[in-house]
py3Dmol code that shows the C-alpha trace and the ligand (Angstrom):
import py3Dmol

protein = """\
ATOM      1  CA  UNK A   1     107.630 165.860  94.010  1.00  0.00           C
ATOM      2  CA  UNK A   2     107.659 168.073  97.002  1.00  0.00           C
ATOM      3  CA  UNK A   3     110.675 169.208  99.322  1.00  0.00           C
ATOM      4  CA  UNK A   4     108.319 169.013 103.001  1.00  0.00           C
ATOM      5  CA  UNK A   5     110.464 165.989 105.189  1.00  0.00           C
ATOM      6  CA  UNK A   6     107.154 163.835 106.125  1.00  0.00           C
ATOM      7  CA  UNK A   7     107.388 160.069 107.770  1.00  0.00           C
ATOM      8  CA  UNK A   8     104.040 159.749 106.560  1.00  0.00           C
ATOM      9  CA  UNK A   9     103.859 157.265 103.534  1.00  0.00           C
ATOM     10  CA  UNK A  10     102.859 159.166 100.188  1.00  0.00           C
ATOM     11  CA  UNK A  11     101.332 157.339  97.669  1.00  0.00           C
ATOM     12  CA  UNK A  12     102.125 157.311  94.163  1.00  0.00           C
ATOM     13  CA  UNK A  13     100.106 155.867  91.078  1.00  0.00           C
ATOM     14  CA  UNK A  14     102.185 154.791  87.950  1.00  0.00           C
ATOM     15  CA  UNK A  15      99.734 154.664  84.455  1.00  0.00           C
ATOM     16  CA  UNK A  16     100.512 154.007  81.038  1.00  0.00           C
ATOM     17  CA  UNK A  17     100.291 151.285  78.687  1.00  0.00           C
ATOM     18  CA  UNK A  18     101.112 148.222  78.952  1.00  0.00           C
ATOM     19  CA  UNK A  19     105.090 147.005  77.716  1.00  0.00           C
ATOM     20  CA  UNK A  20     105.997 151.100  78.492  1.00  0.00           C
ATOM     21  CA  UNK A  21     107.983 150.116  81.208  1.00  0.00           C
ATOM     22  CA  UNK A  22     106.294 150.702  84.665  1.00  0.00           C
ATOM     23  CA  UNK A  23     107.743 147.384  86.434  1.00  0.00           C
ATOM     24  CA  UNK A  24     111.077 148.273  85.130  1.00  0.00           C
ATOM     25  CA  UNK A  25     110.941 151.998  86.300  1.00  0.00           C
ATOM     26  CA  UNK A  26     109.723 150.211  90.047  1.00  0.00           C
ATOM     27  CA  UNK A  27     111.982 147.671  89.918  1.00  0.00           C
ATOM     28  CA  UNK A  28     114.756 150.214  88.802  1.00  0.00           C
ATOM     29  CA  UNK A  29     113.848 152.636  92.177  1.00  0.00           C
ATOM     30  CA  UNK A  30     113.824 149.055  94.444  1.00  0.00           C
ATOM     31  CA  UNK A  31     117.073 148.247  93.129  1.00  0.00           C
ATOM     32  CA  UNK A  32     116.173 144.909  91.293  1.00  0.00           C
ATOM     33  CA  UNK A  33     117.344 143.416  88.206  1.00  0.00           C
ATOM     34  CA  UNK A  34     115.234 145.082  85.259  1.00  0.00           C
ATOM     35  CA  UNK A  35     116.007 142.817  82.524  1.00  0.00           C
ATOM     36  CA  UNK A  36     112.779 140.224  83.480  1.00  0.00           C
ATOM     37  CA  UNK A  37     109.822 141.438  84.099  1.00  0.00           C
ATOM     38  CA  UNK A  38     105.805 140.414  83.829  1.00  0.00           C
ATOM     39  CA  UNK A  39     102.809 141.513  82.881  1.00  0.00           C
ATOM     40  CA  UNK A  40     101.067 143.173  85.640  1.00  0.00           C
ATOM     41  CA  UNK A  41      97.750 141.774  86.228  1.00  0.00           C
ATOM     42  CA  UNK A  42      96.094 144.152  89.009  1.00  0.00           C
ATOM     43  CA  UNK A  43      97.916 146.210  90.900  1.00  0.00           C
ATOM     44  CA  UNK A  44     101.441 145.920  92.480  1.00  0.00           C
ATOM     45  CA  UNK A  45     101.918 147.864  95.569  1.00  0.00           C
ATOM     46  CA  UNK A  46     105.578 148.592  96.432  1.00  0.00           C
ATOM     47  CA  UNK A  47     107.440 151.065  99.116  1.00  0.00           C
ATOM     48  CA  UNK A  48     110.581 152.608  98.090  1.00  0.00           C
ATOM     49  CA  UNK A  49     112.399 155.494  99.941  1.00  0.00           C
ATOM     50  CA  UNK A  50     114.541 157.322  98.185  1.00  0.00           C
ATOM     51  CA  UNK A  51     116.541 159.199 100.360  1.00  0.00           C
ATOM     52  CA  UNK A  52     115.704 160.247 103.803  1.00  0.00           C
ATOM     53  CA  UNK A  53     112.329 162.592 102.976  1.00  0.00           C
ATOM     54  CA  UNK A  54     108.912 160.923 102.252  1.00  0.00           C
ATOM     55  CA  UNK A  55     108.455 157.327 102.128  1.00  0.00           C
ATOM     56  CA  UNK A  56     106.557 156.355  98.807  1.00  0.00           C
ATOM     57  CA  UNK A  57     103.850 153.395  98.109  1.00  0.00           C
ATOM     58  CA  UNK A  58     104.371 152.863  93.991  1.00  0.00           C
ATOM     59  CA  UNK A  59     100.839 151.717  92.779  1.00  0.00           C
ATOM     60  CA  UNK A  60     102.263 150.070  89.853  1.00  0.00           C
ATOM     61  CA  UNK A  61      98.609 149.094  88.174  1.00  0.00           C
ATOM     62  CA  UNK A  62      98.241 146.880  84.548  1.00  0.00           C
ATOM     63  CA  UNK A  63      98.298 148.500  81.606  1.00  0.00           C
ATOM     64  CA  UNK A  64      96.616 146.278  79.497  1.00  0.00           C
ATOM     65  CA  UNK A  65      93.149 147.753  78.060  1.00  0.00           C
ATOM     66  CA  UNK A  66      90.921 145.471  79.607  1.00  0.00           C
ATOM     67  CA  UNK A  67      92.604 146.297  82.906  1.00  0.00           C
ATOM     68  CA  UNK A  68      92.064 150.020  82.334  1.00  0.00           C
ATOM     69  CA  UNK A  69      88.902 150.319  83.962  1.00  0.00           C
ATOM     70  CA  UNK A  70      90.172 149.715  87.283  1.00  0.00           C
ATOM     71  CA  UNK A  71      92.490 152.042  87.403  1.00  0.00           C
ATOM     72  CA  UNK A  72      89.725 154.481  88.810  1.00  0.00           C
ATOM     73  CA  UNK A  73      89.317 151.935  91.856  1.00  0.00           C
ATOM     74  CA  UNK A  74      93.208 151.638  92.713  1.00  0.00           C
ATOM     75  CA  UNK A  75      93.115 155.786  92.238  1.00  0.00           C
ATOM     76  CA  UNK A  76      90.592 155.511  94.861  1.00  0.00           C
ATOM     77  CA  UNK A  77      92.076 153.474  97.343  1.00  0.00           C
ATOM     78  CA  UNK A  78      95.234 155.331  96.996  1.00  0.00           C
ATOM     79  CA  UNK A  79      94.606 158.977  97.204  1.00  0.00           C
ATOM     80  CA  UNK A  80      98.018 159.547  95.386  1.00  0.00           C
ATOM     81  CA  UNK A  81      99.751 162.801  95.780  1.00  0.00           C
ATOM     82  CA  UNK A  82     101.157 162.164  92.607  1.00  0.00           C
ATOM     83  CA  UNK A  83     100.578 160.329  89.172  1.00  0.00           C
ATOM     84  CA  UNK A  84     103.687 159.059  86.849  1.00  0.00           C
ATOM     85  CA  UNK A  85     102.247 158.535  83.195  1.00  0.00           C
ATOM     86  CA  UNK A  86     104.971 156.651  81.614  1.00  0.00           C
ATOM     87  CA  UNK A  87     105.261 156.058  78.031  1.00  0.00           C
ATOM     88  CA  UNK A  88     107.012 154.033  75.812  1.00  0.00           C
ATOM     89  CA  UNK A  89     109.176 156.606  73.801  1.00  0.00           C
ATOM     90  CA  UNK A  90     110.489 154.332  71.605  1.00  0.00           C
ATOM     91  CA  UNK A  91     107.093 152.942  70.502  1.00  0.00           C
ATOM     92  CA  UNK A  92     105.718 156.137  68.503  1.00  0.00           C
ATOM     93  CA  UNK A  93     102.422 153.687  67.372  1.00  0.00           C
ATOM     94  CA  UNK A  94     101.144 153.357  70.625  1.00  0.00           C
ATOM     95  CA  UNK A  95     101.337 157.098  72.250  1.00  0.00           C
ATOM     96  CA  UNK A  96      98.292 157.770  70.155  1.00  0.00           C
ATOM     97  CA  UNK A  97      96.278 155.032  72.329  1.00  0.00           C
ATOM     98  CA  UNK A  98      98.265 156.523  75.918  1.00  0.00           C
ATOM     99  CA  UNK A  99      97.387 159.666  74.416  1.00  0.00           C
ATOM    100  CA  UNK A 100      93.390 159.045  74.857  1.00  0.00           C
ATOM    101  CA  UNK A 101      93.639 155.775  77.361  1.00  0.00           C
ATOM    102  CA  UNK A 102      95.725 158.199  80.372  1.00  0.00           C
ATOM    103  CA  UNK A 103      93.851 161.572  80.289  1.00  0.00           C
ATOM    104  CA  UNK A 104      90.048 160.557  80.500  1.00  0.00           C
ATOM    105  CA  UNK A 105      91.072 158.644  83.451  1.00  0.00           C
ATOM    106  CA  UNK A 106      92.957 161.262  85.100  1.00  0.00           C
ATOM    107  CA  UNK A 107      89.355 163.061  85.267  1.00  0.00           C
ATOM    108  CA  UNK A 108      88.185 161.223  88.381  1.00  0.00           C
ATOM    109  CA  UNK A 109      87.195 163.479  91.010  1.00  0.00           C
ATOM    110  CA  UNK A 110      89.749 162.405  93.462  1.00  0.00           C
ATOM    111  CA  UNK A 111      92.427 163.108  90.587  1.00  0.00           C
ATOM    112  CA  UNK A 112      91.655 166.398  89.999  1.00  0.00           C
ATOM    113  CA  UNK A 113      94.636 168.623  90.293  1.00  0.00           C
ATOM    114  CA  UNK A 114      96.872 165.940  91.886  1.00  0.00           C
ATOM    115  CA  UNK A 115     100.538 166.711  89.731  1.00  0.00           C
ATOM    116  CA  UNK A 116     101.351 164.638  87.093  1.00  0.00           C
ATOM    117  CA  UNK A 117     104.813 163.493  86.044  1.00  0.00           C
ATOM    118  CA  UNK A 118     104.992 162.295  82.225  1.00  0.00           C
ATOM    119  CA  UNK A 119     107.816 160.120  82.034  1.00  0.00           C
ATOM    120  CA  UNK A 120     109.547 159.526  78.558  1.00  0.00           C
ATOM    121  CA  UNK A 121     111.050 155.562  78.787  1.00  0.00           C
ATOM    122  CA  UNK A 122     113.482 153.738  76.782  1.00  0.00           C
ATOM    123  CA  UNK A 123     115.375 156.461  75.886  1.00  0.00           C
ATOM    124  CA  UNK A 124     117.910 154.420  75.417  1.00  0.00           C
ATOM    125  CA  UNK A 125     116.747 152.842  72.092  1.00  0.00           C
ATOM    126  CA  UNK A 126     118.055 154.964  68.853  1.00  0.00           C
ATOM    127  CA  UNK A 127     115.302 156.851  67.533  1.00  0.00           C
ATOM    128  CA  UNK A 128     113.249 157.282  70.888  1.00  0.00           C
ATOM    129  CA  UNK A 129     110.659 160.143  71.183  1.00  0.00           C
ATOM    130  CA  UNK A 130     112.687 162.908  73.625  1.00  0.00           C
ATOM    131  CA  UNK A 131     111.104 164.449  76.196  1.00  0.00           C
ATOM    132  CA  UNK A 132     111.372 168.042  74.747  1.00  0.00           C
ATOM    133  CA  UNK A 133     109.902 166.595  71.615  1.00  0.00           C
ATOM    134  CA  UNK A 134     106.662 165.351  73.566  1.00  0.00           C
ATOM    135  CA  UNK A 135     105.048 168.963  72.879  1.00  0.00           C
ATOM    136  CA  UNK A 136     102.267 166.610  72.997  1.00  0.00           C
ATOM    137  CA  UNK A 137     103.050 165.991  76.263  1.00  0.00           C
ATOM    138  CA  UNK A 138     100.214 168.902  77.583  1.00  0.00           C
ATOM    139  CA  UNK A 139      98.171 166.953  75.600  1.00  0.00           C
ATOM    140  CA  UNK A 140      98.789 163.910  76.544  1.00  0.00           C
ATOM    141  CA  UNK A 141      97.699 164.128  79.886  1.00  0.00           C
ATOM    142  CA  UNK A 142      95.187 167.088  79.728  1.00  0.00           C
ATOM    143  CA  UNK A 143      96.843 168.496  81.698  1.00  0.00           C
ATOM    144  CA  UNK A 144      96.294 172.190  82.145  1.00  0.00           C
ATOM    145  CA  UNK A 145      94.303 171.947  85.176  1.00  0.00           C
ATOM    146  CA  UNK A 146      96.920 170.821  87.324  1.00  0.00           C
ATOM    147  CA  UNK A 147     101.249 171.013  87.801  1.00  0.00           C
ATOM    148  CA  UNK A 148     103.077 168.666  85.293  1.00  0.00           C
ATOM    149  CA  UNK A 149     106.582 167.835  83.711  1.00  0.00           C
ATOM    150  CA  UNK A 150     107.803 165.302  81.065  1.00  0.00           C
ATOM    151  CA  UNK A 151     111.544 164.233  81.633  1.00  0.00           C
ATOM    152  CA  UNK A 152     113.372 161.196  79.875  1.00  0.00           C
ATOM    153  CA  UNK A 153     114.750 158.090  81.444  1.00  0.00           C
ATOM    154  CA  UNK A 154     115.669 154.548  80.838  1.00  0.00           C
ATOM    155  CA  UNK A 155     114.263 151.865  82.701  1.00  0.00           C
ATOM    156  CA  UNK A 156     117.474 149.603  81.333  1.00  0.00           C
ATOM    157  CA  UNK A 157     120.021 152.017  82.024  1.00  0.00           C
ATOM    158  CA  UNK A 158     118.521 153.420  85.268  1.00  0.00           C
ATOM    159  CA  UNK A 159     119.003 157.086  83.717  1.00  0.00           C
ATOM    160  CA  UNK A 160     116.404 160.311  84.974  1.00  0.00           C
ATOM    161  CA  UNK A 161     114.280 158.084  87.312  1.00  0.00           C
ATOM    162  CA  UNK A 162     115.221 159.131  90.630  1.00  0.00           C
ATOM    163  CA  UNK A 163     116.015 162.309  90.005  1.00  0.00           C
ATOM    164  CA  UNK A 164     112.734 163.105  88.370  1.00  0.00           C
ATOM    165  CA  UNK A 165     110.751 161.453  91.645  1.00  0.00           C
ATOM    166  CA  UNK A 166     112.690 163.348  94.131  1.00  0.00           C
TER     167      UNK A 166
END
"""
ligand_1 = """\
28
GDP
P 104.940 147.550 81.887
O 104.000 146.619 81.181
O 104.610 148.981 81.617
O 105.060 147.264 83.366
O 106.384 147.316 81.217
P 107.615 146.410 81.703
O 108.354 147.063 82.801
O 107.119 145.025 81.918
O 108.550 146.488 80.411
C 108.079 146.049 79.137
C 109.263 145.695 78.253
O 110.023 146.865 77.992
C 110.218 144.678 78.902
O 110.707 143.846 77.892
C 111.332 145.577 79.456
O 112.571 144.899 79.550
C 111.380 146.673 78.408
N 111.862 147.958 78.935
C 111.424 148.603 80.039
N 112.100 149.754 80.215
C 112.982 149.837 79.194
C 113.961 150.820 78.821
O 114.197 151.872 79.454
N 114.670 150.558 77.669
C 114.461 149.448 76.938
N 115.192 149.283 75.831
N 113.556 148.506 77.257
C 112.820 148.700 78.382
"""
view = py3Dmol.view(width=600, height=400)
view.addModel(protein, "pdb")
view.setStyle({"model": 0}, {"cartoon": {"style": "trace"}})
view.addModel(ligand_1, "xyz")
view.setStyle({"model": 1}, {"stick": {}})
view.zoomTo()
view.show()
């Protein structure tokens, strides 16, 4: 997400449905046990540095359709430099709903053009949706206006997060 050593704090907004694995991903980069987890209700705000470059505030906001609407406010407040869209690979039902729930949000004026990392979790279950095979990934996040990737990781396993956030 950018090579520039900065002390200032960056801040980072993680989307996606709910149960795709957000808290685990945050937990994962905070070094805390993965394997409990709740829903998140709002927002949880967490700072994680990851090596010795930028500081990072996680905006780690609910998932849950009713609390989709306030994603706009937390994108607001936090003026992210970057979005994570993380989806649950191994749920192939429900990338049709990320598929239209992310991308109309990430239209917000204050969204516009900020880079988006599409994150392919639970690739640890048999069967799970690889990154390469997200061609639907461009579409997923409507995402042609602005800089974008879709890697693979595992929450469980700890695999491909840090390395695709630094
Ligand atoms: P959130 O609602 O997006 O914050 O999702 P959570 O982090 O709460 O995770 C939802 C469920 O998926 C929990 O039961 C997690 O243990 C599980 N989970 C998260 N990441 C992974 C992963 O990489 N692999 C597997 N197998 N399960 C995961």
């Amino acid at each position: 997400m950018g090579n520039a050593p900065s002390t200032r704090v960056q801040d980072v907004l993680l989307v996606g449905c709910d149960n795709s694995g957000k808290t685990s991903i945050v937990k994962r980069l905070l070094g805390d046990e993965t394997r409990t987890t709740t829903p998140t209700a709002g927002v949880n705000l967490k700072s994680v540095a990851l090596d010795d470059r930028t500081p990072l505030q996680l905006w780690d906001v609910g998932g849950r359709q009713t609390l989709r609407q306030y994603w706009r406010d937390y994108a607001r407040q936090a003026r992210p430099v970057a979005i994570i869209f993380v989806i649950d690979a191994a749920d192939p039902r429900r990338l049709a709903e990320a598929s239209t729930a992310v991308p109309k949000r990430l239209n917000d004026p204050v969204l516009v053009g900020v880079p988006l990392l599409v994150l392919a979790n639970k690739q640890d279950v048999a069967g799970a949706i690889r990154p390469t095979e997200l061609g639907a990934c461009r579409k997923l996040g409507g995402i042609s206006d602005r800089a974008s990737r879709c890697l693979g990781c595992s929450a469980l396993r700890g695999d491909g997060i840090v390395d695709a956030i630094v």
